[in-house]
C-alpha positions in Angstrom: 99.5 81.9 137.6 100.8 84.4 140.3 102.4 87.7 139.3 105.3 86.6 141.3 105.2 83.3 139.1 105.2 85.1 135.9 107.7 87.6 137.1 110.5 85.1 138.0 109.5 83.6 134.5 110.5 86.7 132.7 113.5 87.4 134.9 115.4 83.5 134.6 114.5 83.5 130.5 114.3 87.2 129.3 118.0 87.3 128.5 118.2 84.0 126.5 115.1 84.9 124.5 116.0 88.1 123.9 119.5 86.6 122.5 117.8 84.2 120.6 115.0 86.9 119.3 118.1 89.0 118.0 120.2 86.3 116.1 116.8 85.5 114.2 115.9 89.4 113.1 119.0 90.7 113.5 118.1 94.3 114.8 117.6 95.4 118.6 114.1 96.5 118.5 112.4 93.6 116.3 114.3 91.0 119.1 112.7 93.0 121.9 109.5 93.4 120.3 109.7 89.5 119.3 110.9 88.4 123.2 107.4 90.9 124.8 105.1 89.1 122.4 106.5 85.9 123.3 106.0 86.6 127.0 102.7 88.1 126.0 101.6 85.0 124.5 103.0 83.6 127.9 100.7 85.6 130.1 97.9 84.7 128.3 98.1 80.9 127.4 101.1 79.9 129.4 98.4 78.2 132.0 97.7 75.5 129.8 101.3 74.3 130.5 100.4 71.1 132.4 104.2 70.7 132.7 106.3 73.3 134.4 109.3 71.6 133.5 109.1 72.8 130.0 108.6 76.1 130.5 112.0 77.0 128.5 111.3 74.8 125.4 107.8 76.2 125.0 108.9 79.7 125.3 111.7 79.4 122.9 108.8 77.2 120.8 106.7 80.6 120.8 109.3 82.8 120.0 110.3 80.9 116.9 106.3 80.4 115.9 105.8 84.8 116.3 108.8 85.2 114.2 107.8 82.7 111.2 104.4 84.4 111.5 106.2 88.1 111.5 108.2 86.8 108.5 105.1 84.9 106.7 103.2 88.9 107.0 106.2 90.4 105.7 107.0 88.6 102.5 102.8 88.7 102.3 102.4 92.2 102.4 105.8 93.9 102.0 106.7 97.6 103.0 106.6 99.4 99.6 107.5 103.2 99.7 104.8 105.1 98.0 107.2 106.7 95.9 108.6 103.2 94.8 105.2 102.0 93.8 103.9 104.5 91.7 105.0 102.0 88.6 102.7 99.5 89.9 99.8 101.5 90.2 97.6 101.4 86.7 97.3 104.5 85.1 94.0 105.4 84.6 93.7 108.9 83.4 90.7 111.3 85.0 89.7 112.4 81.4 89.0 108.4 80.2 87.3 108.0 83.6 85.0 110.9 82.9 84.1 109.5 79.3 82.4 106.3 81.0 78.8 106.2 81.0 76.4 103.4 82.8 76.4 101.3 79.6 79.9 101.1 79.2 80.6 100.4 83.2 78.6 97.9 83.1 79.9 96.2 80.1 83.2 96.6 81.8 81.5 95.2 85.3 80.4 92.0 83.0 84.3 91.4 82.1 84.6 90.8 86.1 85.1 87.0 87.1 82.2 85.6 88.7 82.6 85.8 92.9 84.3 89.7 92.2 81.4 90.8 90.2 78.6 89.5 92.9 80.8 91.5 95.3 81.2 94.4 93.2 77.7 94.6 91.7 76.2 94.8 95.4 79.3 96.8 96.6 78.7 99.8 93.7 75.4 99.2 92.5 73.3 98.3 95.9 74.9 100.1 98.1 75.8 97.3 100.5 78.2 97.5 103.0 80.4 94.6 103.7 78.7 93.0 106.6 75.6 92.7 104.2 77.9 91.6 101.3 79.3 88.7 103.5 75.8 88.0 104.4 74.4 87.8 101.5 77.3 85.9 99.7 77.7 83.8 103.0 81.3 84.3 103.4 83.7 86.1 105.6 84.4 90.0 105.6 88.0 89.0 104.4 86.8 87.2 101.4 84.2 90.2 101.2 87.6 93.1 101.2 90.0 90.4 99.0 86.9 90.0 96.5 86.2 93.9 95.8 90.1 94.6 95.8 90.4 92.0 93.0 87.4 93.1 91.1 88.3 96.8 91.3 91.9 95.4 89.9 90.0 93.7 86.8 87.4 96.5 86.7 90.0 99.0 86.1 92.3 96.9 83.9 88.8 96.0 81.5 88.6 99.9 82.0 92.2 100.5 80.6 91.6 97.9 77.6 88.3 99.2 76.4 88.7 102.6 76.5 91.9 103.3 73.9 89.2 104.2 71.4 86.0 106.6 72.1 82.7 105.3 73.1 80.1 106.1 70.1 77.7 107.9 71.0 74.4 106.7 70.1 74.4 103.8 72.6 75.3 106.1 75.5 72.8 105.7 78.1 72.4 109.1 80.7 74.4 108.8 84.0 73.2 107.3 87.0 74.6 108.0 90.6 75.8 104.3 90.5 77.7 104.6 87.6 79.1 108.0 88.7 80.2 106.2 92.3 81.9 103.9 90.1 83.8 106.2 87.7 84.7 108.3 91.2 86.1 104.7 92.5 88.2 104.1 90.1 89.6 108.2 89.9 90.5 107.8 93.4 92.5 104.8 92.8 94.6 106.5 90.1 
């Protein structure tokens, strides 16, 4: 397609997309952001088109798909002020943290379901990054960063139940560094 092509394009449809864009989000800088993407997504596929005579119906088509997919994100991962969220966030004290030895973190990493434990267990206590994870696992890198996120959220919540009463200690084992990256882990989520 001809930059001339493409700019007559944006010139006869901007203006109904960008009217349509704005009685979907209902504010001026989501409709223009909504009508560029849809002309971005124009540019770059818009050649396989075999059609030119539905040029308007697959733009508006585009524009509708982008703003499902914006919306999808958005109830997905909402926008929560930090401030908001600090009732979500478990509340792990430093003090309990520094009270864990190896024996008892990896008690706690044994409460872990299955696939988060694999993930965590080479994650914490191998040293593996996430490439090698996902290799190793043979999954993808996302299933590698949703695995560890869920496993450090039932790591720290078997952290929260088992520590309300002291360890004793004649089973303490002596700190390692991998249960000491652990315990850091789970401070710096606090």
């Amino acid at each position: 397609m001809s930059p001339d092509d493409f700019e007559q394009i944006v010139s006869q449809y901007y203006e109904s997309l960008y009217k349509f864009a704005l009685s979907l989000t209902r504010a001026e800088a989501d409709a223009c952001d909504l009508t560029q993407q849809t002309f971005y997504v124009w540019a770059s596929k818009g050649h396989q088109l075999r059609d030119r005579s539905r040029i308007k119906s697959w733009l508006f088509t585009t524009l509708y798909r982008e703003f499902l997919n914006i919306r999808k994100k958005a109830v997905r991962f909402p926008h929560v002020e930090l401030i908001d969220g600090n009732e979500d966030l478990p509340a792990i004290l430093p003090d309990v943290v520094k009270r864990l030895d190896a024996a008892q973190v990896l008690e706690f990493l044994g409460q872990v379901q299955e696939p988060y434990r694999a993930a965590l267990s080479l994650f914490y206590l191998e040293d593996c990054s996430y490439k090698e994870i996902a290799d190793i696992l043979e999954i993808p890198l996302g299933t590698v960063r949703s695995r560890l996120s869920r496993g450090i959220a039932q790591l720290q919540q078997s952290v929260l139940a088992g520590t309300s009463t002291p360890p004793p200690r004649i089973l303490r084992e002596p700190d390692t560094v991998r249960s000491r990256r652990v315990r850091e882990h789970l401070l710096q989520q606090d």
